[in-house]
Structures are given as structure tokens and as C-alpha cells.
C-alpha positions as CSV (number, residue, x, y, z in Angstrom):
1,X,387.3,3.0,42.7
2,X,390.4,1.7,40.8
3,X,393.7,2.4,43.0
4,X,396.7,2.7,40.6
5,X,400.1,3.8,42.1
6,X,401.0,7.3,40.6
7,X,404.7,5.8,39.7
8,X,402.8,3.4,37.2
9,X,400.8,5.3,36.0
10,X,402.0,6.8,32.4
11,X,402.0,10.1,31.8
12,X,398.5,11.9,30.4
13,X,396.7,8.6,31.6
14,X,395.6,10.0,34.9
15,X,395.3,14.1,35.6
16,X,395.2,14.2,39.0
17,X,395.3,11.3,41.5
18,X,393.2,12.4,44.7
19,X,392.8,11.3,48.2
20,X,389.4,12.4,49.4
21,X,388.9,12.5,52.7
22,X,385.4,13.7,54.3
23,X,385.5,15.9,57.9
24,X,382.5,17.1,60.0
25,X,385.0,19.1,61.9
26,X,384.6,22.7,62.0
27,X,388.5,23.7,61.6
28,X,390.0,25.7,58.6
29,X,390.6,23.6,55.4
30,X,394.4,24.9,55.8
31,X,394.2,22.8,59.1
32,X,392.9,20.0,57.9
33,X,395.3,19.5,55.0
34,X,398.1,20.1,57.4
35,X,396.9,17.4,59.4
36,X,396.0,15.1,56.9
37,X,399.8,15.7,55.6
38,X,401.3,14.6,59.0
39,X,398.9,11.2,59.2
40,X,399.9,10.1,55.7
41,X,403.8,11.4,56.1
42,X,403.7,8.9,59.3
43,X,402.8,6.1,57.4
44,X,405.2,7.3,54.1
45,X,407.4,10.0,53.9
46,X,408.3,9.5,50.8
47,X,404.3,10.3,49.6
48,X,404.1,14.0,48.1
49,X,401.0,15.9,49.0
50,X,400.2,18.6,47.2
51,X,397.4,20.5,45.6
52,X,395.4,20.6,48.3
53,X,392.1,21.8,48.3
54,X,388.2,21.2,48.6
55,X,385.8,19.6,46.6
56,X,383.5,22.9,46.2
57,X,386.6,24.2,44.8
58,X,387.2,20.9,42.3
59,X,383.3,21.3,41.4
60,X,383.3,24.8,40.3
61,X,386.8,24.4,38.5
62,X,385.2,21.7,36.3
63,X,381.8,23.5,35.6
64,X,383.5,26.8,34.5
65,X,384.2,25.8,31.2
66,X,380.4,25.2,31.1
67,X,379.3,28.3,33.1
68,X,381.5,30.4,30.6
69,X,379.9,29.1,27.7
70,X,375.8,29.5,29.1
71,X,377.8,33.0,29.9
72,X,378.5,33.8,26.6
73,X,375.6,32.4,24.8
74,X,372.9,34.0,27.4
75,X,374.9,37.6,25.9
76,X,374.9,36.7,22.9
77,X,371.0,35.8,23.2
78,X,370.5,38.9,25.0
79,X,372.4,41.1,22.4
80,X,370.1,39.0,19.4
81,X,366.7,40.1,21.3
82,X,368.1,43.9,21.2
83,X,368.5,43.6,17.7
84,X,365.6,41.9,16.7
85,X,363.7,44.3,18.9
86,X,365.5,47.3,16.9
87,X,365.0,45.9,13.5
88,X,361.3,44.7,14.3
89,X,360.5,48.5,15.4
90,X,362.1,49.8,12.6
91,X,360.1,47.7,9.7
92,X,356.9,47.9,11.7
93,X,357.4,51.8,11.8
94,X,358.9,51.7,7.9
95,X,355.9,49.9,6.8
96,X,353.2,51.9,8.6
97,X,355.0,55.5,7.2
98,X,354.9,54.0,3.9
99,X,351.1,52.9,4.6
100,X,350.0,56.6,5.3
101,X,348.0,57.4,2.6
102,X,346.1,54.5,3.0
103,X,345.0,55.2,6.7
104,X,344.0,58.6,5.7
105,X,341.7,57.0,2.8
106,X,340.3,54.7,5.0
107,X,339.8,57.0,7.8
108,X,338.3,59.4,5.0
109,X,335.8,57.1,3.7
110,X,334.5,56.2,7.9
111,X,337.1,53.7,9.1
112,X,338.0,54.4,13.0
113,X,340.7,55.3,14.5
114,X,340.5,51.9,16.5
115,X,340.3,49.7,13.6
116,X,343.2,51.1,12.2
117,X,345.3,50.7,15.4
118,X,344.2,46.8,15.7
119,X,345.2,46.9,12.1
120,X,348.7,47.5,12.6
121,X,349.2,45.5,15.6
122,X,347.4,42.5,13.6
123,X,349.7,42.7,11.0
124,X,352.9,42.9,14.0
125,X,351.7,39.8,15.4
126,X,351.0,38.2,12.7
127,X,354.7,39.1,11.9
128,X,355.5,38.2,15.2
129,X,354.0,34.4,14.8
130,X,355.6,33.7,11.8
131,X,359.2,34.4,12.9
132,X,358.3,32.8,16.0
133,X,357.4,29.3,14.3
134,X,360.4,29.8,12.1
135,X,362.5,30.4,15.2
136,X,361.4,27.8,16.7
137,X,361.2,24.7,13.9
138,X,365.3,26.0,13.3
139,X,365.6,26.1,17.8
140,X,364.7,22.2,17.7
141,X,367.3,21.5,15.0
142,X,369.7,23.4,16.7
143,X,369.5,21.5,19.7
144,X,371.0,18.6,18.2
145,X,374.4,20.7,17.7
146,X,374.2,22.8,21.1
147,X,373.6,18.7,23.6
148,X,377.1,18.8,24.8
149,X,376.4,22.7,26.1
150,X,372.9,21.7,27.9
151,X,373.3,20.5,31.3
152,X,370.8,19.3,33.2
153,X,367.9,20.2,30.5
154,X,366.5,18.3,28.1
155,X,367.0,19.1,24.5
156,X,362.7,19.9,24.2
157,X,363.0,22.1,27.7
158,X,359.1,22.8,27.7
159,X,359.2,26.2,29.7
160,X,361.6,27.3,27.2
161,X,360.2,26.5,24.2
162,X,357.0,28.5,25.7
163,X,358.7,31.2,27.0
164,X,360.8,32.7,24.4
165,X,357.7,32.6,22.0
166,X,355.7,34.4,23.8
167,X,359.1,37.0,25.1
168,X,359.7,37.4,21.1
169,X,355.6,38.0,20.6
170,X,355.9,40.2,23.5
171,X,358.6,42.5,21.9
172,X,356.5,42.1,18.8
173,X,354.0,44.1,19.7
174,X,355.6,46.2,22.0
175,X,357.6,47.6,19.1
176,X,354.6,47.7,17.4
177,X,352.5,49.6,19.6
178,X,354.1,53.1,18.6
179,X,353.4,52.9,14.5
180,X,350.4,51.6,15.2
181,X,349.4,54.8,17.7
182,X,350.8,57.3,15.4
183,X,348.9,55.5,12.5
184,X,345.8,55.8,14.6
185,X,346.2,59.4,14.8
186,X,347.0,60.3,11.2
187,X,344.9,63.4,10.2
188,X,342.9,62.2,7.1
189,X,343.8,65.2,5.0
190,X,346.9,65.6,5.7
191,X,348.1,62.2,4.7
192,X,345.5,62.4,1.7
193,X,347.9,65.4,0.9
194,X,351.0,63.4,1.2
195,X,353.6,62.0,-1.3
């Protein structure tokens, strides 16, 4: 602790200087900073006292910067998985329509229905892999940039880097699970038919 009096002090040197004072009572905090501004107005009454209040308070004032930025990353993260969800199902589904014909030839000529379902969810997760190690090679760079915003977690957080693989993987073949059910059930003639 370095004391320095507030009058010599020069301005922007020192934000706030604070008298911390530790109770077990059970009494209001309003209570307490009355009586705290009796004891030290009996010694001084020239002392001002003011902004009183508690260190919970002091705590959570100087995290909320940091709270609102894990805030407003964890939506923007959220909002990045909806759209990567979105456009996932919608080339999985593009590139199975455009893959008709082929299931219907292949399903012609004595493939099964099976093999052409584990096809198409193959493919999605082999999809799914790739954009995953791509993710996360570009995630361990990143890190470097985002250390001032971590706090309390390492910049190679181990449940994270496991987790949002296998959440992405997940979402992978969730959105592939439709295309690759209607591509199971694709009527042999019919898509031999199709243009």
C-alpha cells in the first residue's frame, strides 16, 4: 500500500482514493458508511467522504467492461453457428438435389438405399472435418489477438478446443441428415427421368 494525500496527488494520477474498511457486522451498508463518516469526521472534519459503497459493487463495476464484451462475442458466436448451420444445410441439400440422377443410377444398377444415406452423411462429415481443422488452425491464431478479452482461461483452453469441434461436427451432420434421407428415398425411375 502506498498512502499519498489526495491534495498531492495531480490530477488523472490517481482515480479514486479509497479507504477500505472490513465489518462482520450484520447492519445495512448505509449504516455502516454513516458510521464510518462520524469516526473519521472526529478525527478530521475537513476529510470529504463520498462515494461510498461496497466492494461487490467495485468488483462488478470493473468486470463489466469484460462481461459486456464475452456478452457480445458469445452472440455474435451464437448468431455465426445459426448461419453456418443454415448455409451448411443448404449446400448439403444443393449438392444432393443436384446428385439425383446419380442415386437413381446407382440404386438402378443394385446399390441400397443404406449405402446411399451413409454416402451423403460421409461426404457432410467429411465436410464437416475439414472446416473444423480449418476453424480451428485460424481459432489458435486468433487467440493471440483476442488475450486481453480471456480471463481466467488459457489461450489453448482444452475443453474448448474439443467442444466446439465436435458442436460444429454435430451440426454437420444434423443438417445433413435430411438430404441424405430424402436421397435415400429417391425412386430410381423417377430421378432416371429427371433433368
Amino acid at each position: 500500500m502506498i498512502y499519498d494525500s489526495m491534495f498531492q496527488v495531480e490530477s488523472g494520477a490517481s482515480g479514486r482514493t479509497a479507504f477500505i474498511l472490513r465489518s462482520q457486522g450484520k447492519g445495512t451498508d448505509q449504516g455502516l458508511f454513516q458510521d464510518v463518516q462520524r469516526q473519521v469526521w472526529s478525527v478530521d472534519k475537513d476529510l470529504p467522504i463520498y462515494n461510498t459503497t461496497t466492494l461487490a459493487i467495485l468488483v462488478s463495476e470493473s468486470l463489466a467492461q469484460r462481461r459486456f464484451t464475452v456478452l457480445l462475442l458469445g452472440s455474435f458466436a451464437m448468431i455465426a453457428l445459426a448461419l453456418a448451420s443454415i448455409g451448411l444445410f443448404g449446400v448439403i441439400s444443393y449438392l444432393v438435389a443436384e446428385r439425383t440422377r446419380e442415386f437413381g443410377l446407382r440404386m438402378a444398377l443394385g446399390a441400397e438405399r443404406v449405402n446411399i444415406y451413409w454416402q451423403v452423411l460421409r461426404r457432410a462429415a467429411l465436410v464437416g472435418m475439414a472446416g473444423c481443422g480449418l476453424g480451428l488452425t485460424l481459432s489458435l491464431i486468433a487467440t493471440r489477438l483476442l488475450q486481453a478479452s480471456l480471463y481466467h482461461v488459457s489461450r489453448f483452453d482444452v475443453p474448448t478446443i474439443v467442444l466446439v469441434p465436435v458442436l460444429l461436427l454435430s451440426v454437420a451432420l444434423f443438417a445433413a441428415y435430411w438430404p441424405a434421407r430424402r436421397a435415400a428415398r429417391v425412386d430410381p425411375m423417377v430421378a432416371l427421368r429427371y433433368e
